[in-house]
C-alpha positions in Angstrom: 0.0 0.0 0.0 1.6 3.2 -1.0 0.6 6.4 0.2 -0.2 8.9 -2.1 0.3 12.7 -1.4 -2.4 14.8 -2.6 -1.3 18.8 -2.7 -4.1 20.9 -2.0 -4.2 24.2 -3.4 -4.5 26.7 -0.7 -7.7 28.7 0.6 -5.8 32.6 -0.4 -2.6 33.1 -2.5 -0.5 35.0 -0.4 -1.9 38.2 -2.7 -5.1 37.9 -2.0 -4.4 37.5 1.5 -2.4 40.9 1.6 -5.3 41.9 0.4 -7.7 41.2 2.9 -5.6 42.2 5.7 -5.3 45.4 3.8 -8.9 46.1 3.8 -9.5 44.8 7.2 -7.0 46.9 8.4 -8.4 50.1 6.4 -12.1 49.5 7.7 -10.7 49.6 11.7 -9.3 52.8 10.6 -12.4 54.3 9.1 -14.5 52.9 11.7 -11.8 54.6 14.8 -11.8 58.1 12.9 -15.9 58.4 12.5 -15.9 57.1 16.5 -13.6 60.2 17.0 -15.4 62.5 14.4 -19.0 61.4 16.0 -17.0 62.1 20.0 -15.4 65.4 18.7 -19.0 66.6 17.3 -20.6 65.8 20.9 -17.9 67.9 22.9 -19.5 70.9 21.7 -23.1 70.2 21.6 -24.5 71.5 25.2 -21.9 74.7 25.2 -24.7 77.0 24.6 -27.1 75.6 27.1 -24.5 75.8 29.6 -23.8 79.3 28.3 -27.0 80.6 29.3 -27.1 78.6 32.7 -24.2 80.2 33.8 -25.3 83.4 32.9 -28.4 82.4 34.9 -26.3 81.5 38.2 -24.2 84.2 38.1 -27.1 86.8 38.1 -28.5 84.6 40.7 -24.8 84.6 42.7 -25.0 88.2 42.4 -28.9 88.5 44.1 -27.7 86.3 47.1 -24.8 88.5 48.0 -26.7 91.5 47.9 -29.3 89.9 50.0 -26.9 88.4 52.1 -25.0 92.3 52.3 -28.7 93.7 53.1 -29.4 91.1 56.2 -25.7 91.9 57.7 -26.2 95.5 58.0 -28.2 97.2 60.6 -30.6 98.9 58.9 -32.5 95.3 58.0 -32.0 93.9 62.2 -33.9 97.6 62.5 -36.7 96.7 60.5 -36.7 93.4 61.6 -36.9 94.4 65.5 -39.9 96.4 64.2 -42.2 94.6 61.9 -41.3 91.2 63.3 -39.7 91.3 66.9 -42.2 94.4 68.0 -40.1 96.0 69.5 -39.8 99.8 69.3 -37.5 102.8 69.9 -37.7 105.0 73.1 -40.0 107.4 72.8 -42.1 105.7 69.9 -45.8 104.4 70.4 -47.1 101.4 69.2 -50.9 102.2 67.4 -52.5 99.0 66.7 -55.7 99.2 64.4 -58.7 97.5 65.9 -61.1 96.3 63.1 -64.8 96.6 63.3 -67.2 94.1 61.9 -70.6 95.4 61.7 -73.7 92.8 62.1 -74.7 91.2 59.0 -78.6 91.4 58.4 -80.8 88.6 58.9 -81.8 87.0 56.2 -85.4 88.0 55.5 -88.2 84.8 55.7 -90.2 83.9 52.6 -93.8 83.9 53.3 -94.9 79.7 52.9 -97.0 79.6 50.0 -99.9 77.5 50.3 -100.0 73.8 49.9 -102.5 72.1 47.1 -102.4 68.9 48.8 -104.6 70.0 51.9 -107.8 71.4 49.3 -107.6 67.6 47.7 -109.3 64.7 48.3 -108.3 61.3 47.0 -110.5 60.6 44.7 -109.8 63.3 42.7 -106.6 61.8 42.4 -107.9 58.5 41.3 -109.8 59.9 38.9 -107.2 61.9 37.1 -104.8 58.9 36.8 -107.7 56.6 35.3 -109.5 58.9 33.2 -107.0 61.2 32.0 -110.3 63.7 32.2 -110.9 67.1 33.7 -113.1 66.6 37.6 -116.3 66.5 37.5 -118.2 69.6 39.1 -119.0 69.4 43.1 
């Protein structure tokens, strides 16, 4: 029994297989720079949103410390001892307005109206539902 050797001609020639690594190699590329073009496009995309909340905070920043400059000084603990505290300066009088409610009006009663019902007798009620006629004369 001999043995034969049977040469197989290969999958790729060494060209073709150049080749392919070539154009793998080229579509990593393409797919890394349009990551990086789509990651460069998003790193400016909320700058002007930010923009205008700054501008927002720092008008706000500015509100704060002139409030918080107003309720250092004295002139607010004044009006504060005043209005809130009540407490007042020598010589000054406190005048307290007293509210007067005046009486409200009774409401007027409505004369009762009379009620059909007592001038009725029964019949008359029977004979309007079986009839559907006008009551005979008393």
């Amino acid at each position: 029994m001999r043995l034969k050797v049977i040469w197989r001609r290969p999958l790729l020639t060494l060209t073709q297989l150049i080749v392919l690594l070539f154009v793998i190699a080229a579509l990593i590329v393409v797919l890394d720079l349009n990551r990086r073009a789509k990651a460069g496009r998003l790193v400016g995309a909320g700058e002007d949103e930010l923009r205008a909340e700054l501008a927002v905070e720092t008008t706000r920043q500015v509100e704060l410390q002139a409030t918080l400059t107003y309720v250092q000084s004295d002139d607010y603990v004044a009006v504060y001892a005043r209005e809130e505290g009540g407490f007042l300066l020598p010589g000054e009088k406190r005048i307290v307005p007293l509210l007067v409610e005046k009486e409200p009006l009774p409401t007027p009663v409505a004369a009762p109206t009379a009620d059909p019902a007592q001038n009725v007798h029964p019949w008359q009620a029977w004979w309007q539902l079986l009839t559907d006629a006008p009551l005979p004369s008393q």
